[in-house]
N, C-alpha and C positions, 0 to 999 in steps of 0.2 A: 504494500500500500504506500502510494506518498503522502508525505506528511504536508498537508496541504488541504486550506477551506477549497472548497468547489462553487463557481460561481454559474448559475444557468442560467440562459439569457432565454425568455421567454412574451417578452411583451410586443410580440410584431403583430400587423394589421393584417398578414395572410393572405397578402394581395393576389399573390400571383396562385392561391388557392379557392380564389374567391371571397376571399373576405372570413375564411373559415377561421377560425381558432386554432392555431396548429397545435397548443399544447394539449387541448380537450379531444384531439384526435384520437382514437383507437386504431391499436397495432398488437396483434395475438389478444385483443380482450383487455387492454394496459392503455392507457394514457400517454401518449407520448412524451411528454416530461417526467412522468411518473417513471417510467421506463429510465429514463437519466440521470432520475435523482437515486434510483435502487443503482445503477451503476456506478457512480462516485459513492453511494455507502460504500461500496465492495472495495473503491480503490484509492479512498484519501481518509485521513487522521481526522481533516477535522469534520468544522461546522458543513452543510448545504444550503447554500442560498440559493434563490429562485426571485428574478426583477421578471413581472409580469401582473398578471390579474388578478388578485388575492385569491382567488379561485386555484390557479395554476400552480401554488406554494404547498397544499394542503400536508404533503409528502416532507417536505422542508424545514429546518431549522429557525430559517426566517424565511420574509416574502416581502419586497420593497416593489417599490414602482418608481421609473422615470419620470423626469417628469422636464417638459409635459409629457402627458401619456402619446404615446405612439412617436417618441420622439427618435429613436432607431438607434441601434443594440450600443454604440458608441457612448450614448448621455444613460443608457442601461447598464454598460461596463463600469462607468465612473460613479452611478449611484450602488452599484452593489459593491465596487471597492470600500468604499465608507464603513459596511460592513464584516469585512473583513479582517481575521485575527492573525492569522498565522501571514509567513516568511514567505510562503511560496501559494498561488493561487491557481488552479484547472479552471480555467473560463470553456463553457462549452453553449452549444446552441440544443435548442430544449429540442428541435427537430430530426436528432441523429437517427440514423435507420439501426444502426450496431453501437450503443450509445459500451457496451460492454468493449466491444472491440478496440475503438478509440482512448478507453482507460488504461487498456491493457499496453499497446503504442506508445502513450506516453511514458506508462511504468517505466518502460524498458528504456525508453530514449534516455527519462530522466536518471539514467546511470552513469552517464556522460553530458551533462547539461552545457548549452552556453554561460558566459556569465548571468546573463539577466535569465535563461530558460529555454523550452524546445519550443518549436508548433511543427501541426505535421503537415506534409505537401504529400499531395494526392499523385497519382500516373501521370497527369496533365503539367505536371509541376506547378498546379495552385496551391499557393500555399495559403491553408486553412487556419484562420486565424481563432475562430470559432473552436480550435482545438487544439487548445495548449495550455502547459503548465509554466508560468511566470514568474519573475520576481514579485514580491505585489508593490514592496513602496516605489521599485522606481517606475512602474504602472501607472502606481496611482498618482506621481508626483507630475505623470507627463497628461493624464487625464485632469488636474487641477489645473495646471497649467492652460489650457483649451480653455480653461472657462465653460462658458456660454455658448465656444466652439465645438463643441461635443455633440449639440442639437441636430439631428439628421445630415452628421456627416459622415463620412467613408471610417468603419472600425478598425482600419487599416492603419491608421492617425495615431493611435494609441500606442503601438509598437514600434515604430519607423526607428524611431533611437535605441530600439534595445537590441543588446547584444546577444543573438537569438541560435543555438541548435537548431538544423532542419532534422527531421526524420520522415522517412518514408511512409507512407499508407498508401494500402490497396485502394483504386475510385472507389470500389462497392463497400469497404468498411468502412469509408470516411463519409458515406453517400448521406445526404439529409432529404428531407422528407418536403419539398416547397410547392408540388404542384398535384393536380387532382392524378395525373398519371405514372407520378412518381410514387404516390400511395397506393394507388391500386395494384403497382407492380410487388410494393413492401408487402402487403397484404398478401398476394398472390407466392410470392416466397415465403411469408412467414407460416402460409395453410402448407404448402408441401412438404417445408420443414416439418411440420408437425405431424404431419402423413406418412412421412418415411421414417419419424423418428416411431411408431407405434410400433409392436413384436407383432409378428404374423405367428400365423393360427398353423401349427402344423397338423 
């Protein structure tokens, strides 16, 4: 496990879902943050935050909100920093399709961290900011610093200055969950799973 709060970023409008709730989604019968936050139990020390809809937190430690609300995941990073105890912080997107997987990835990266932390880059070489273990003060000092810049800008902003480890992930274990056919496809993998995982009847 790393020793480290988990931060989950939950408060987006679901546009490109329709407007859907992505964290109140269902995946195997689970909530898709729920889903995220049982995976940072499994693989960090400390607390679980959740910035989103007090709805979205129930699972959590705590539950803050941006603000303003729907202000995008950036002015969500900088208010859930505030909450934050420990040295090193797992910022994650409450939409991960293998929220397990991702924990696992960083475990391992974080063996050999940069100074400030890892994040991981997918096949594509995007690098996923949405999924990484951090330093948290010098995070949080570059998130104070923004101010009022923080409000629907690129969460890209937050990291630029950190001295950062890449590690690799698979596209499909890093894959998140943003459109109505990228759920359907989750969904449709997460039944076969569970179809091939049953014992056949000899």
């Amino acid at each position: 496990m790393m020793a480290a709060d988990a931060l989950i970023l939950a408060g987006g409008r679901g546009s490109r879902l329709g407007g859907m709730d992505k964290a109140e989604l269902l995946l195997g019968g689970q909530r898709l943050v729920d889903r995220v936050v049982q995976a940072c139990r499994e693989g960090v020390t400390g607390q679980v935050i959740v910035v989103g809809p007090e709805s979205a937190g129930t699972q959590a430690d705590a539950v803050l909100r941006e603000e303003p609300e729907f202000a995008g995941p950036l002015a969500a990073l900088a208010v859930g920093l505030q909450t934050v105890t420990a040295s090193w912080v797992v910022v994650l997107s409450c939409d991960l399709e293998y929220p397990a997987a991702v924990c696992q990835a960083l475990s391992v990266a974080m063996k050999t961290p940069g100074a400030d932390g890892v994040v991981l880059v997918d096949d594509n070489e995007r690098t996923q900011w949405l999924a990484g273990c951090y330093r948290t003060e010098p995070l949080r000092e570059t998130c104070e610093a923004l101010g009022a810049g923080v409000v629907n800008a690129p969460v890209r902003r937050a990291f630029m200055s950190l001295e950062l480890n890449r590690a690799n992930i698979s596209g499909d274990k890093s894959a998140d969950i943003d459109t109505p056919e990228a759920l359907e496809e989750a969904r449709l993998r997460q039944k076969y799973s569970a179809q091939s995982a049953k014992p056949t009847k000899s």
